[in-house]
N, C-alpha and C positions, 0 to 999 in steps of 0.2 A: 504494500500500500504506500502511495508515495504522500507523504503527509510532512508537513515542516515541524509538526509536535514531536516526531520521533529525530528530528534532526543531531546530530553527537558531534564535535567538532573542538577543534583549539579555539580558546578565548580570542576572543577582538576583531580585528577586520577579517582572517579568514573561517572566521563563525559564521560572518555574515555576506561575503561574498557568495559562497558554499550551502548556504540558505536559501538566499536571492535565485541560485541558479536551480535550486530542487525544484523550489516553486514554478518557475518559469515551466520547467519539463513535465512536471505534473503537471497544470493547469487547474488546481484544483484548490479549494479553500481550504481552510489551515481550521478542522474543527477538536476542537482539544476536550476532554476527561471522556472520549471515547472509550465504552466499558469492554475489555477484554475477556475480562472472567464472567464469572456466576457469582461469586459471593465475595472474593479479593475486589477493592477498590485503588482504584489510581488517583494518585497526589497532583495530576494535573487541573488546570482550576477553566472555565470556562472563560469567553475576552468578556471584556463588558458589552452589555445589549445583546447578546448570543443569546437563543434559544433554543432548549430542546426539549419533546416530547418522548417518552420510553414507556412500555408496554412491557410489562413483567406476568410472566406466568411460572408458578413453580409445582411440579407434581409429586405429591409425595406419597410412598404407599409401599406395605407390609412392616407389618409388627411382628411377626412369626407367630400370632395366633387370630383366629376367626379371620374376619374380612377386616381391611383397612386400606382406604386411599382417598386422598383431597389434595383441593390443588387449590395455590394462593394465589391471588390474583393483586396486581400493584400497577396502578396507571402515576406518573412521574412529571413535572414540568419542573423544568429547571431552568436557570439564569443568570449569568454573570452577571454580579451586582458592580464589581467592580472587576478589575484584570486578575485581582487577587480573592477575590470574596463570592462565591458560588452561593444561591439558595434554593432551596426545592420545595416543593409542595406534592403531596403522594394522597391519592383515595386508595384503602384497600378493602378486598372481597376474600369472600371463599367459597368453595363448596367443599363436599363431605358426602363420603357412604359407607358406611362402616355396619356391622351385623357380626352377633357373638363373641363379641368382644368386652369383658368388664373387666376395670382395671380399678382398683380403690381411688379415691380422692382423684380419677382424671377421666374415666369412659363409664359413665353411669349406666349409658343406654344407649342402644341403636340409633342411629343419626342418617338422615339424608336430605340433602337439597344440593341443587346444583350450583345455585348463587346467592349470597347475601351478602350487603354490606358489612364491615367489619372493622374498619378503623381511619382515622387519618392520622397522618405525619407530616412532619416539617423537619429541613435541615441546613443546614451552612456548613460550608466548606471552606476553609483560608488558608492558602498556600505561602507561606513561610520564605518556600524555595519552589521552581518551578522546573521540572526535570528538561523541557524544550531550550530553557537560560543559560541554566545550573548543569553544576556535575550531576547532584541527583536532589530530585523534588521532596520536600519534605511540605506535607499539608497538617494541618486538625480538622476534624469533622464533627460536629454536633448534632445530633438530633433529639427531636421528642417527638412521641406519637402515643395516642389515645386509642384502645380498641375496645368494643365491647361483645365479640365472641371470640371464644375461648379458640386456639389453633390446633387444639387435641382433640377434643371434644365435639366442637359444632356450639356446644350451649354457652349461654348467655354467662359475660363473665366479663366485669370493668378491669383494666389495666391499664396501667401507665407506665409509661421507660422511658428513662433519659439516658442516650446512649453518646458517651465519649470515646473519639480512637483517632489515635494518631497512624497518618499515613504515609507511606515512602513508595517512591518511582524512578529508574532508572529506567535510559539507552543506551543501546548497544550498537556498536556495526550499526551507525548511522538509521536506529530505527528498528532494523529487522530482526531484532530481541529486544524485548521489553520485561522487565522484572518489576513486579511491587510486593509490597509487603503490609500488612497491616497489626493493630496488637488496636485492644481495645476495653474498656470496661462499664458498665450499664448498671442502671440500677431499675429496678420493679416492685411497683407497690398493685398489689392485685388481689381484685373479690368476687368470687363465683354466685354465681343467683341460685336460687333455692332451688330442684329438682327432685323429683317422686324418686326414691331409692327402688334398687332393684332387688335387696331382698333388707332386715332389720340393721344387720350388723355391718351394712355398708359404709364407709367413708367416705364422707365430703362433706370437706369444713365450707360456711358461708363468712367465718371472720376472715380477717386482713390478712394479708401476705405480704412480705415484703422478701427480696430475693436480689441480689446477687452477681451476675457473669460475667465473666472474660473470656477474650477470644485474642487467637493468636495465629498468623495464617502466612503463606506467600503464594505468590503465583510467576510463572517464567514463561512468555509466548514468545512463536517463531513465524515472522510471516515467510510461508513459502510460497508463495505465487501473490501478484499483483491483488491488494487487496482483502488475503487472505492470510490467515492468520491460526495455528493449533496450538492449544499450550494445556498447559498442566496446571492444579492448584491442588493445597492441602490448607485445612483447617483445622484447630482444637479449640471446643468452647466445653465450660464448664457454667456450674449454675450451683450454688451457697443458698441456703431458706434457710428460716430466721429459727425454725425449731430441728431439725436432723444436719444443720452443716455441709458437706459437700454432697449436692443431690443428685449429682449425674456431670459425665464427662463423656466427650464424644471428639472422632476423628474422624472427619469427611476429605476424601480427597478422588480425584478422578481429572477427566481431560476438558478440554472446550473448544471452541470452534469458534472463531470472529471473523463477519466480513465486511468491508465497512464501503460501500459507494460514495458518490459524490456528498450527496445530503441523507443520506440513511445509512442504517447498519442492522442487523443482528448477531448475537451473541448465544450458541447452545451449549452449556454445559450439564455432565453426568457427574453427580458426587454421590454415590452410594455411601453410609456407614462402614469403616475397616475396622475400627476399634470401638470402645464405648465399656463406662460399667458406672455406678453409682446402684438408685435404686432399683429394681426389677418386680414384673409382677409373677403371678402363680403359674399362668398358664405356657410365660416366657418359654421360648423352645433354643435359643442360638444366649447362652449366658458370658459371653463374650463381647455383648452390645450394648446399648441404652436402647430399646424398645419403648419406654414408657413416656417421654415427650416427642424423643426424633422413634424413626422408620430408616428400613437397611437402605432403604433406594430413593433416588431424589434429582429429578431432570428440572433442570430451570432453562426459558427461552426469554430474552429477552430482545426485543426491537426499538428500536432509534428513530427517530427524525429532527436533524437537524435546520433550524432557521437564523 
């Protein structure tokens, strides 16, 4: 992909001769924090006045017991507020079909619909250092978002997160390797609505929750043909609640696929579950995993348009 964001070079005039001449050969507009991964974010920041639209779909599904699968849905506007200062605005959905499956205090009961509202979010992004400048980009990211169903479940359940993580991006060979990295830590205050139990001695609390997590991740892409782009990512998140301490830990990692045209793009990544262990339910069948909030398998697509 010939893009002046992924541009690598010696400082000072021929940084910029070297730049001048990419562009010319491409023909093609310089759109920056173009998403590589699925879940690894890039420290590049958007110009100011820049807009973009993204379209998120994530399918998630198998628990290793009964039926399980839902898929999340995230519609995204974003804007360069400044050359350094990105902000966004996110509506999200879900659907859900789940059958024979109970899990204490998290799957009370059979679920299904294909679409409901689910939350909104907002975020900012400010880049530090900009990997396209700079040797390598260093950004911060903020966000908060508000949901009120639950991502396990289906059912009715308020939450809030304020999520903080610091971001890093480098170039490579003039672009056609890209590395980022992210680390980051969130906090969550959450309360489940009341729900008919499915037999006496079931669990599920309706008081406050407050909880916890960090995540720790990189991702390394290679564009091998004009445009195109395959790479690799891993991730580790964990999750701390206020009464059992470390509640689950998990390690997602698998491939992706980026292609990015003039004014648009999509992004396909596969991150199955490799590792995982914390809490576990009865029926649990692979005791090697976390089961009881993430699923072994996990395809996320996401689409671009650039303005």
């Amino acid at each position: 992909m010939c893009r002046g964001k992924g541009f690598e070079s010696s400082k000072g005039f021929g940084r910029t001769v070297a730049l001048s001449a990419l562009l010319m050969t491409c023909q093609a507009p310089v759109f920056a924090d173009e998403q590589l991964f699925g879940h690894i974010k890039g420290a590049e920041p958007m110009p100011r006045g820049a807009m973009e639209v993204v379209g998120y779909a994530t399918h998630r599904w198998d628990k290793g017991a009964g039926s399980y699968a839902a898929t999340d849905y995230k519609l995204e506007v974003e804007r360069g507020l400044t050359d350094r200062l990105t902000g966004a605005l996110y509506l999200k959905g879900m659907g859900i079909d789940t059958s024979g499956l109970r899990i204490d205090g998290y799957m009370p009961a059979d679920e299904k619909y294909a679409f409901k509202l689910s939350g909104v979010e907002a975020s900012l992004k400010y880049a530090f250092l900009t990997p396209a400048k700079d040797d390598i980009g260093i950004a911060a990211y903020l966000s908060f978002s508000r949901d009120w169903i639950d991502a396990h479940s289906g059912q009715d359940k308020d939450k809030y997160n304020l999520e903080l993580k610091l971001l890093a991006q480098k170039y490579f060979l003039d672009g056609q390797v890209v590395w980022a990295a992210n680390t980051g830590i969130g906090s969550t205050y959450a309360k489940r609505g009341a729900v008919t139990l499915p037999y006496p001695d079931f669990e599920w609390t309706t008081d406050p929750e407050m909880e916890i997590e960090y995540m720790v991740g990189t991702g390394l892409s290679y564009r091998f043909a004009p445009n195109w782009y395959i790479g690799a990512e891993v991730f580790y998140e964990t999750e701390f609640e206020t009464e059992v301490g470390q509640e689950r830990w998990s390690v997602q990692a698998g491939p992706s696929l980026h292609y990015g045209a003039r004014d648009w793009w999509f992004t396909l990544s596969w991150l199955p579950q490799i590792s995982g262990g914390g809490e576990k339910f009865a029926a649990q069948n692979d005791q090697n995993l976390h089961l009881i909030e993430k699923t072994k398998q996990e395809v996320r697509l996401k689409v671009g348009f650039n303005f």
